[in-house]
C-alpha positions in Angstrom: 15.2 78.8 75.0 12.8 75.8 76.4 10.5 76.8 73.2 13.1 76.5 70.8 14.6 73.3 72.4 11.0 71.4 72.2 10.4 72.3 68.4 13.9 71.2 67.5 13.5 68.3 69.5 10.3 67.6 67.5 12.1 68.6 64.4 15.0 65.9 65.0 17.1 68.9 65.1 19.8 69.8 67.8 20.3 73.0 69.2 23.9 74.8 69.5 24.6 78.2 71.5 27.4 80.5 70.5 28.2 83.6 68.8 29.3 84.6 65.1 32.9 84.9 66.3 32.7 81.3 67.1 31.4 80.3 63.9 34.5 82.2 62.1 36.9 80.3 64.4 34.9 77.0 63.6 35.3 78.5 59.6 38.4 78.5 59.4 39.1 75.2 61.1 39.2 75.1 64.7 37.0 73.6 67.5 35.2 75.5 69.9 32.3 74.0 72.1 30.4 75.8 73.9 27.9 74.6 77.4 25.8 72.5 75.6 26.8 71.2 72.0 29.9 70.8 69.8 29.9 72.3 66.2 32.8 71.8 63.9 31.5 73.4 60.6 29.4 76.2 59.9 28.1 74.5 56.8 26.4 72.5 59.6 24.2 75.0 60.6 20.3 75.1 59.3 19.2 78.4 60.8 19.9 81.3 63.6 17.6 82.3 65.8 18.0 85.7 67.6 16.4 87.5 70.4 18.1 91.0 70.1 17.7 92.3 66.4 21.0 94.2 66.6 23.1 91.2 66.5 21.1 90.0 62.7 23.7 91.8 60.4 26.5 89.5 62.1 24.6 86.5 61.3 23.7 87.3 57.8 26.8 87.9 57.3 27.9 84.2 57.2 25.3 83.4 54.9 22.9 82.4 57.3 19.3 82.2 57.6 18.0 84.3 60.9 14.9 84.3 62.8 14.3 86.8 65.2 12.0 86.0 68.1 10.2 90.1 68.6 9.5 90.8 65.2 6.6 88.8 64.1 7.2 85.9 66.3 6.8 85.5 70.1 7.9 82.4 72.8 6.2 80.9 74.1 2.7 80.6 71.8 4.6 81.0 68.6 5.9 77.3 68.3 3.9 76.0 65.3 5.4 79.1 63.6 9.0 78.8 64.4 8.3 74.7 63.6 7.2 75.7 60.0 10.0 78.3 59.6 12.9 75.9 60.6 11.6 73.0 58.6 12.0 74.9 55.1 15.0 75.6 56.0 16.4 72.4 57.0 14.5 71.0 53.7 16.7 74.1 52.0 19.4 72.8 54.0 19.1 69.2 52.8 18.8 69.9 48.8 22.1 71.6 49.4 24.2 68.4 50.9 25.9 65.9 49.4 23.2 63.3 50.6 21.3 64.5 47.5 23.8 63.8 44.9 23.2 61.2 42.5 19.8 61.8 43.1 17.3 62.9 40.7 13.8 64.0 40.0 12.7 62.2 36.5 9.5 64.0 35.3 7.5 61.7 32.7 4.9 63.1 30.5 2.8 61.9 27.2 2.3 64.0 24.4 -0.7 61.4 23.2 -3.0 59.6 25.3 -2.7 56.0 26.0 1.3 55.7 25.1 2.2 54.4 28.9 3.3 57.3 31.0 1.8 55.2 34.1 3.5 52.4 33.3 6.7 53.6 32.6 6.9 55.7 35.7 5.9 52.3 37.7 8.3 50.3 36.3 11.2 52.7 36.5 10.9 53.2 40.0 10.8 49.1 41.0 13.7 49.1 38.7 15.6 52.2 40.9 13.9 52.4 43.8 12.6 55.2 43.4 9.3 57.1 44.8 6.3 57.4 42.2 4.7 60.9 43.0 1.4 61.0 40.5 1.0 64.2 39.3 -1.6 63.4 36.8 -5.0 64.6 38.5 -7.4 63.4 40.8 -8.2 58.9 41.5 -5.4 56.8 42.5 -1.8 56.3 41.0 -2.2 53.5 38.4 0.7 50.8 38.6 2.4 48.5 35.7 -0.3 46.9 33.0 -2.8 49.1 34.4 -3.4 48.1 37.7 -4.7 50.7 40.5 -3.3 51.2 43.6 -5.6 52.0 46.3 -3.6 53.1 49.6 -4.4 52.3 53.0 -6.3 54.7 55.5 -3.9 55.6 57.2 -1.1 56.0 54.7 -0.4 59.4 53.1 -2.4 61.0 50.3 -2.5 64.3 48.5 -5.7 64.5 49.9 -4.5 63.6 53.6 -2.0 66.5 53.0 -3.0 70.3 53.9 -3.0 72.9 50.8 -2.2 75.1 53.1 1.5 73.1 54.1 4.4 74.1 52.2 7.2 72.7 54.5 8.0 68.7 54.6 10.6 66.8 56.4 12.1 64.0 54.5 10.5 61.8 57.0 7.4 62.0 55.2 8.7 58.8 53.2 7.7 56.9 56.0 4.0 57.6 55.7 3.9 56.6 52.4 2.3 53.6 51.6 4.3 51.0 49.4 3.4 48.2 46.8 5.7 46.0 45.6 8.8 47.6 47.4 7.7 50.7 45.6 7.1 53.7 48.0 4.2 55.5 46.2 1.9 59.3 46.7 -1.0 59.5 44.8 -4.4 60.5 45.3 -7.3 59.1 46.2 -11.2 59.1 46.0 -10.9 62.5 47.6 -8.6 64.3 45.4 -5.2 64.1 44.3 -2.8 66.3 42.6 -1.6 68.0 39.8 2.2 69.3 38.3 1.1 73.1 39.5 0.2 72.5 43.3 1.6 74.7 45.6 2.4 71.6 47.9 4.9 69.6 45.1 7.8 71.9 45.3 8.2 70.9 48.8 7.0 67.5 49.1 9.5 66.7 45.8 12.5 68.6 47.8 11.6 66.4 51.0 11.5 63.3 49.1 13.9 63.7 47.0 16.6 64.0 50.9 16.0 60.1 50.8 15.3 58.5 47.6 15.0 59.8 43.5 11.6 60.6 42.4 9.8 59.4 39.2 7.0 61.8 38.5 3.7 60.9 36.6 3.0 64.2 35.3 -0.1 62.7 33.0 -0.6 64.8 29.3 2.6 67.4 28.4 1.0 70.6 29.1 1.0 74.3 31.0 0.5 73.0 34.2 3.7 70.5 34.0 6.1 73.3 32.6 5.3 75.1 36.1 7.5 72.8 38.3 11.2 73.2 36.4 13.0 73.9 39.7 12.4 70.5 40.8 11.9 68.4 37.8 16.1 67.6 36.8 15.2 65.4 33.5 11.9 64.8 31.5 10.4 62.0 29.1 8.1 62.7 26.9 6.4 59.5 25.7 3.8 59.6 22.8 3.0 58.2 19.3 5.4 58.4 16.2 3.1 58.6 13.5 1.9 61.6 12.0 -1.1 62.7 14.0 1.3 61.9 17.2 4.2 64.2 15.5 1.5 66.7 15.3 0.7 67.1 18.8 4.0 67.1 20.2 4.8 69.7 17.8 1.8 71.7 19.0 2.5 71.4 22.2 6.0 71.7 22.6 5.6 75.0 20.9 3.2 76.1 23.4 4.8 74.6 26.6 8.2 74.0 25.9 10.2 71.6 27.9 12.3 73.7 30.3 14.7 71.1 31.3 16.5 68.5 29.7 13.8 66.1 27.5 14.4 62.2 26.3 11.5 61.3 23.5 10.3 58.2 23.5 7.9 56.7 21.0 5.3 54.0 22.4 4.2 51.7 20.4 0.3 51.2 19.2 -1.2 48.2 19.5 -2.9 46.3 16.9 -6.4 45.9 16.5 -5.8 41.6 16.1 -4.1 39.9 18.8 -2.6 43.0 20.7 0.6 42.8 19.2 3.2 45.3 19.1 2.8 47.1 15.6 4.6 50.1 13.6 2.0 52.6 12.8 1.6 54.0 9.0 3.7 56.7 8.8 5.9 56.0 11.7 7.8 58.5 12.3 11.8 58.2 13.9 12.9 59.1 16.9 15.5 61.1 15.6 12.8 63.4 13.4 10.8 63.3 16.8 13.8 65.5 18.5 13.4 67.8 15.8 9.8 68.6 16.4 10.3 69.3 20.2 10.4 73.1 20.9 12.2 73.6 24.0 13.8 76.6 25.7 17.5 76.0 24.6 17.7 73.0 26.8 18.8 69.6 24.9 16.5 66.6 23.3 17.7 63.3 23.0 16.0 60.7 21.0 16.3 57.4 23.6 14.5 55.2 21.1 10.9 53.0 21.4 9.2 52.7 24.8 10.7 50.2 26.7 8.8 46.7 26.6 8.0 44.3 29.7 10.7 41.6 30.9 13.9 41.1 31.0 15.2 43.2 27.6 13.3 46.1 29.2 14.4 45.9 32.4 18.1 46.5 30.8 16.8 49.1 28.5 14.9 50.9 31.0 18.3 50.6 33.4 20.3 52.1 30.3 18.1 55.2 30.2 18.0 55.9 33.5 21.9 55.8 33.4 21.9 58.6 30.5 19.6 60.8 32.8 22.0 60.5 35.9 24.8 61.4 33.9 25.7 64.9 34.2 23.6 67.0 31.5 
């Protein structure tokens, strides 16, 4: 019991003591405390942990999680263990409250190269306040206009962070570092990360417990469709001339978008005084949504790429309203 009480203590989890029957009474209303703790709800539970096997089917009966010490895990010398088992489940446990709602995991991906993914992502989270995960590959997150962010030693990485770690505690935010009131994970000189790690599932689930989450997913592609269980809305963001219309055809027909997808078309620049210009053969955003394959899920045409200052600022706030409306 001393084990369990030190990992939960590390965990910033508390520990309660009682039996299913009390769990039924607390069901159905009523308050029973017990030596130690109070519990009210069993909603408010995480996990179980046992030490006699024959009391698991009562447990799992509720709907709970159980861990029995014996069978594959011993106390003391199995506290790193029991630590990585009870922190998936409180990030489980976390996705599932109402502190989540409202939030959201945008994922933001070009279909051509150069259209502004980076900067889009950048400028949507100082708008929101959300976290910029970069999901594009190896070097550092690259900020509004193209700047490059390069984090402090001691702040977190993807390469700082373990392949071998698959369980985060929302916490994690506070090891991030942060540039212009933006909390951002990227890589680094010694790796970074791409849409099909094994760690983003539960880094994005451990983030998201405190904040939404605007992904930099880099080039539309295979490795990006892999993550639909935590992306909630995508952008695609690309050219809307005729080569441009080409490739998103292609490669929505290869990879298509498993979650809800608003197109964007980014401007090119002209040759002669960088300029915002039309291409030939421009293309509309509502022929764009017609070109996206996706997997039954809808596509919403949300217009030009939003420009710098203050008339993107409102348009940018205007699309990230139609993503946190209820799809």
């Amino acid at each position: 019991m001393e084990s369990l009480r030190a990992v939960c203590a590390v965990l910033g989890m508390s520990v309660w003591q009682g039996s299913p029957h009390d769990l039924n009474g607390a069901r159905k209303g009523s308050s029973r405390s017990s030596s130690r703790e109070e519990i009210n709800r069993i909603e408010d539970l995480v996990t179980v942990v046992i030490a006699d096997s024959s009391q698991r089917s009562g447990w799992e009966h509720l709907g709970l999680h159980v861990i029995c010490v014996g069978e594959g895990l011993r106390l003391p010398g199995g506290e790193k263990l029991l630590g990585q088992l009870l922190a998936a489940d409180m990030a489980r446990w976390i996705a599932t409250q109402g502190s989540v709602a409202g939030r959201i995991c945008v994922g933001i991906a070009g279909w051509s190269g150069g259209a502004g993914v980076s900067t889009l992502a950048w400028d949507l989270c100082r708008d929101t306040g959300s976290i910029c995960v970069n999901l594009s590959g190896p070097g550092p997150l690259c900020a509004s206009r193209g700047s490059l962010l390069t984090p402090p030693a001691e702040a977190a990485t993807w390469s700082s962070i373990s392949v071998h770690e698959h369980f985060f505690l929302p916490s994690l935010i506070r090891e991030l570092p942060v540039s212009r009131g933006v909390p951002y994970l990227g890589g680094d000189a010694h790796g970074g990360a791409y849409a099909d790690d094994s760690r983003v599932p539960a880094v994005i689930s451990a983030l998201k417990g405190e904040r939404s989450i605007v992904c930099d997913l880099g080039l539309w592609g295979p490795r990006c469709a892999r993550i639909s269980e935590v992306i909630d809305v995508l952008i695609l963001l690309g050219h809307g001339d005729a080569l441009g219309a080409a490739r998103l055809c292609a490669l929505s027909a290869a990879n298509p978008p498993p979650f809800p997808t608003y197109a964007l078309i980014a401007p090119r620049v002209a040759a002669v005084g960088l300029s915002r210009a039309a291409s030939v053969g421009l293309i509309s955003p509502s022929q764009i949504t017609r070109i996206v394959h996706t997997r039954t899920r809808p596509v919403y045409a949300a217009g030009m790429r939003p420009r710098q200052g203050r008339r993107g600022r409102k348009a940018r706030a205007q699309l990230w309203e139609r993503m946190e409306a209820p799809q």
